[in-house]
N, C-alpha and C positions, 0 to 999 in steps of 0.2 A: 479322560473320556475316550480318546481314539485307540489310549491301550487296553480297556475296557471291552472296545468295540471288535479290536483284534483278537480278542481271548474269544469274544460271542462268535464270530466269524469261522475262527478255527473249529469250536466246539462245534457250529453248525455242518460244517462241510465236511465235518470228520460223521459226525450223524446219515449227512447226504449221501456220503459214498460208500456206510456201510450199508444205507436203502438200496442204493444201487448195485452192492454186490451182491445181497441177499437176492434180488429180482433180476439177477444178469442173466441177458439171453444169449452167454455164453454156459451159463451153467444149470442155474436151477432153473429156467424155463425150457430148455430143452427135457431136462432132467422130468418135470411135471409134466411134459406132455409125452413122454415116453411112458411114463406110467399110465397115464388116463387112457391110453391109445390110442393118440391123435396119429393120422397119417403122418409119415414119412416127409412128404413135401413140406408139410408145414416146419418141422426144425430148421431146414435148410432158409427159411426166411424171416427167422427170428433177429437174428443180427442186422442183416439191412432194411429191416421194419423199425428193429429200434435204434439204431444210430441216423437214416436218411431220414425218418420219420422225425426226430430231432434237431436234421439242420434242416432239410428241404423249408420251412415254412419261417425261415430265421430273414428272408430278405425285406419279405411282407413286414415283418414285426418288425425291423430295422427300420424301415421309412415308417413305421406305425409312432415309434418312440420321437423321432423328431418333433412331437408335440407333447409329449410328452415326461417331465422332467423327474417327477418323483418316481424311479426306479425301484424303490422300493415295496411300492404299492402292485407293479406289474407282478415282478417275482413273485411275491404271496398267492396272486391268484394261478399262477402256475406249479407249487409243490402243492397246492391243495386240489387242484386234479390229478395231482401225480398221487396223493391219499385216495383220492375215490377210485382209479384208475387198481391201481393193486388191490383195493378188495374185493373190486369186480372180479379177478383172477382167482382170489382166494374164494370166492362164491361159484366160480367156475368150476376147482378143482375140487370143492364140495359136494356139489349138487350133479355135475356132467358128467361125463366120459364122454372118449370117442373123439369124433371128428366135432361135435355139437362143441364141445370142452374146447379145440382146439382153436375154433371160428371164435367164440367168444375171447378166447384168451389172446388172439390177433388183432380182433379189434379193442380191446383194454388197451395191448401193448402201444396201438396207434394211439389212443387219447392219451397214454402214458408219455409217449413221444413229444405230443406237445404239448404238453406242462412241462417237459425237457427243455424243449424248445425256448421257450418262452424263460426258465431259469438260468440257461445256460447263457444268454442274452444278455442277461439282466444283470447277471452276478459277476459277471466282470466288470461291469463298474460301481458293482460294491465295491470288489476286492482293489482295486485302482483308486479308490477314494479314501479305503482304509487303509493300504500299505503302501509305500512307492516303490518307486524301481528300484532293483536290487535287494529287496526283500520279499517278491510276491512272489520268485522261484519257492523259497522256502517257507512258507505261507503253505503252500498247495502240498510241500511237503512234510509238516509238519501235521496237517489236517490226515492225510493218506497215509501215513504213520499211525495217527489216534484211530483211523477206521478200520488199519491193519488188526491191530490188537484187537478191540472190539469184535471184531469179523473171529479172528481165532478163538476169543470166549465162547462164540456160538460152535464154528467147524470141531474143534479138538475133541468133544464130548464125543459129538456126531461119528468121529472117526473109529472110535474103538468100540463104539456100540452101531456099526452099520449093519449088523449082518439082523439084528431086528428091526432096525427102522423101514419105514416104506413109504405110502405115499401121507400120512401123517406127517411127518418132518419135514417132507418137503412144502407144503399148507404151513407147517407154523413158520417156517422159515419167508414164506409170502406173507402170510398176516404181522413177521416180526419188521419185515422195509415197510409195511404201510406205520406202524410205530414209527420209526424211525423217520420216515419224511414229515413227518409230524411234531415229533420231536424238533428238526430241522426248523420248521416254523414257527416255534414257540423258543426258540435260540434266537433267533433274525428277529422277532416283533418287535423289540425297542430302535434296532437299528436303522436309520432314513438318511439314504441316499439322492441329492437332489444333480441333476445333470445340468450343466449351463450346452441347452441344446444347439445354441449360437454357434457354441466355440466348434472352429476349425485347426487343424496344423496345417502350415506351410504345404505337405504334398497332399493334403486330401482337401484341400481350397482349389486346386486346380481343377480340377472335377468339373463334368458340367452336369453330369446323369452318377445316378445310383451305382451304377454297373463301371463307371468309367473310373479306373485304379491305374496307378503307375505301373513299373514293372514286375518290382518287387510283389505288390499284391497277386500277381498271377502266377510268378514262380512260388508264392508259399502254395497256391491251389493246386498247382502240381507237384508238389514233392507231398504234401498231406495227403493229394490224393490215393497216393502211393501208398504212402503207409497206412490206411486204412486198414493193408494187409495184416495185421500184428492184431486186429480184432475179426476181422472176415474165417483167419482159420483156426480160432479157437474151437470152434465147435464140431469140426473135425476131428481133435483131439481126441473128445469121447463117442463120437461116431466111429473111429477106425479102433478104436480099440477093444479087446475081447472082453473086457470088464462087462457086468450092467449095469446102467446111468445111475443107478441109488448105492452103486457100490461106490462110484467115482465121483459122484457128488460132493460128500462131505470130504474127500480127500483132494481134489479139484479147487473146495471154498477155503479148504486150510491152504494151502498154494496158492489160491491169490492173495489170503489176508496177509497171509506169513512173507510175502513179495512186496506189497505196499508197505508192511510195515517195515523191512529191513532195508529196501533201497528207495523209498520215497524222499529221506532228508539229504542223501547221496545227488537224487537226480535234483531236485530242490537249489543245492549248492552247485549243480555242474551248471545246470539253465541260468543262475544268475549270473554266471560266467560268460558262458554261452549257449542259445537255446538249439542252436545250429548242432554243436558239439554232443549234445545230447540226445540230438535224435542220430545221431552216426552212429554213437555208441549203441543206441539203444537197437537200431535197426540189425547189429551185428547179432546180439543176441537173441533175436527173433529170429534168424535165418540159424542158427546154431540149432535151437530148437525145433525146428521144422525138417531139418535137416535127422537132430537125433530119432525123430519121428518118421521120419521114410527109410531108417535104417534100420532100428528096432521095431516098429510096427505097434508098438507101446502093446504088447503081449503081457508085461508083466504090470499089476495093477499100480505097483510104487513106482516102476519106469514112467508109464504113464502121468503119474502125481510130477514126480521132477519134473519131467519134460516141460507142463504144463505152470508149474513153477517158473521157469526161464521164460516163457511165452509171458506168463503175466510179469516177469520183472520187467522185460523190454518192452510190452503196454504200458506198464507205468509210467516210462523214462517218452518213451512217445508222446503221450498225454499231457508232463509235465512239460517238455521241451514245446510242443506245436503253442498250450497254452501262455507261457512264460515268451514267447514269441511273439503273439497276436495281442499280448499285455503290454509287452514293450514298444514294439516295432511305429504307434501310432498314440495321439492322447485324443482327449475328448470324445467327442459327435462321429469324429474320422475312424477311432478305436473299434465303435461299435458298430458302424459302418463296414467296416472291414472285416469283423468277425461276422458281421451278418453273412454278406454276399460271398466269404469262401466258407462258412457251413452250408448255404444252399447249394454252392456249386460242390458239395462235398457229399451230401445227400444225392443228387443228382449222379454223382460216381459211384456213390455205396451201391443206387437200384439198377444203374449199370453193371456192375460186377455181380451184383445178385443173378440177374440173367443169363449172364456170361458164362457164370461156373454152372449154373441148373442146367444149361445147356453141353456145359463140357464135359458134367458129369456122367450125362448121359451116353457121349460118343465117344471120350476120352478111354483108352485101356491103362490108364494110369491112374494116378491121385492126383485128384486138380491140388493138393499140396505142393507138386511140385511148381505147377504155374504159380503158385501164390510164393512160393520161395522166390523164385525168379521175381516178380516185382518187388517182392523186398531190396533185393543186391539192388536192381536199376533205383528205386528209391533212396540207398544209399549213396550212390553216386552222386544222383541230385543234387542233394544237399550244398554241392561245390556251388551252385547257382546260387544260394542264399545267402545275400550277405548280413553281417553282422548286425542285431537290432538294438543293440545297447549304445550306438553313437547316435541312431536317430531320434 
């Protein structure tokens, strides 16, 4: 039954993240609202709408679950507003234009967020219940592998026939993640996860309040906060470059599927190593790419695809490391505790840097790219503060 449960698990999250890459508001929703011609402002708050929209309301739901046992009932009702959520978008991008298109497709992404919110939560202690230590690095990346491929069934066609696609493609490519999160749910329905909400571990008993973490909890909220960076400037990407968003779309989705597929089971095995090590590594090739991007200006549309390529391989290795961390580092009631109060305090930093760079953009005669390199390198340094989560 548990290897059973593992196969449903894998198939489901490999499903999840190909919803979520088809709906990234690194790609195809900047991409849909360029076409529909939403203002300007609104792309630049796609990303911290939907990642802080994701944690911010994760502390709530933390002390909500303390009563809470059967985690698998929670989850459900959150991928199934992540379903109504995206066809709200894909009914946007139907019937709107404009700014009208763009307000609606804001607030989807907000209720999208937390049905996020609410899975992201949740599914960690699926995945803790179905795998143990030392396999759930590679769990995440055997999923992000199956939703690489998947992802390039859809991009590869899209790529060599872009020059007739338009904003049709980019609709079905919305109506194809509300599939897919759906799918998601009809993978998980057999599966039930029951929490023994009691259990403590030794550091998260000391506690007297919600908020109150050892050290280590505060140093992962600062070195995560950091790396946020490796998803804040993706969308930059195809802002500064001379391409049009429906040229760079489909070549953008084949570079990130073609990136989860090739280095997910790589970052997988480093995280179960060490989840520290992985985000070093990962954060070097983020600054690599940002770096080849203030140097070429991604002028050329396959420049661009690479570059953007390396950005999403070092997201992946972020992604796997921060999660294979916040899986190991604690068990029980303490686990989800933890992932709760540093996604909100994480969220809380995304809509801080939203600000920040709206603001820098404006007075800056540079590319807030380079600000955002800069907090990669000091995020990599960080890391030295983290210590090892596989002895605890």
């Amino acid at each position: 039954m548990a290897s059973q449960h593992k196969k449903k698990l894998i198939a489901a999250l490999s499903a999840n993240k190909l919803a979520d890459i088809l709906i990234s508001a690194k790609t195809t929703l900047p991409a849909l609202l360029i076409s529909l011609g939403a203002p300007v402002w609104m792309i630049g708050w796609l990303v911290p709408i939907r990642e802080s929209g994701a944690l911010l309301p994760q502390a709530v739901i933390g002390i909500l679950l303390r009563k809470m046992r059967a985690r698998h009932t929670v989850w459900r009702v959150g991928i199934i507003i992540q379903v109504l959520a995206v066809l709200a978008m894909f009914l946007a991008g139907l019937m709107l234009e404009q700014a009208k298109a763009g307000w609606v497709v804001l607030v989807a992404l907000v209720i999208l967020s937390l049905g996020r919110s609410i899975c992201s939560l949740t599914v960690k202690d699926i995945e803790a219940d179905i795998a143990q230590k030392g396999e759930r690095g590679d769990l995440i990346g055997k999923a992000s592998t199956l939703s690489g491929i998947l992802t390039l069934l859809v991009a590869v066609p899209m790529v060599f026939f872009q020059e007739s696609l338009g904003i049709a493609a980019i609709l079905g490519l919305v109506l194809t993640a509300a599939a897919a999160f759906f799918c998601t749910f009809m993978l998980m329905l057999p599966v039930k996860t029951f929490v023994d909400v009691a259990q403590t571990d030794d550091k998260s008993s000391k506690k007297t309040a919600f908020w109150q973490f050892d050290a280590v909890v505060y140093r992962f909220v600062l070195v995560r906060g950091l790396f946020v960076h490796s998803a804040l400037v993706a969308p930059y990407f195809m802002l500064e470059s001379e391409a049009g968003a429906e040229s760079l779309l489909p070549l953008y989705l084949a570079a990130q599927a073609a990136a989860a597929m090739l280095s997910s089971l790589i970052w997988g095995k480093i995280s179960d190593n060490s989840a520290r090590k992985t985000l070093q590594i990962a954060g070097v090739i983020a600054v690599a790419a940002c770096i080849g991007l203030l140097i070429t200006g991604a002028a050329s549309v396959w420049v661009s695809g690479f570059l953007f390529f390396m950005l999403s391989v070092a997201h992946t290795g972020v992604r796997t490391g921060r999660k294979t961390y916040s899986l190991d580092v604690r068990e029980g009631q303490g686990r989800t505790e933890l992932v709760a109060f540093s996604n909100t305090a994480i969220g809380l930093i995304l809509l801080a840097f939203g600000a920040l760079y709206a603001v820098l953009e404006s007075i800056l005669n540079i590319s807030v790219v380079y600000v955002m390199t800069a907090m990669l390198i000091v995020a990599i340094s960080l890391t030295a503060i983290l210590p090892e989560e596989k002895g605890n």
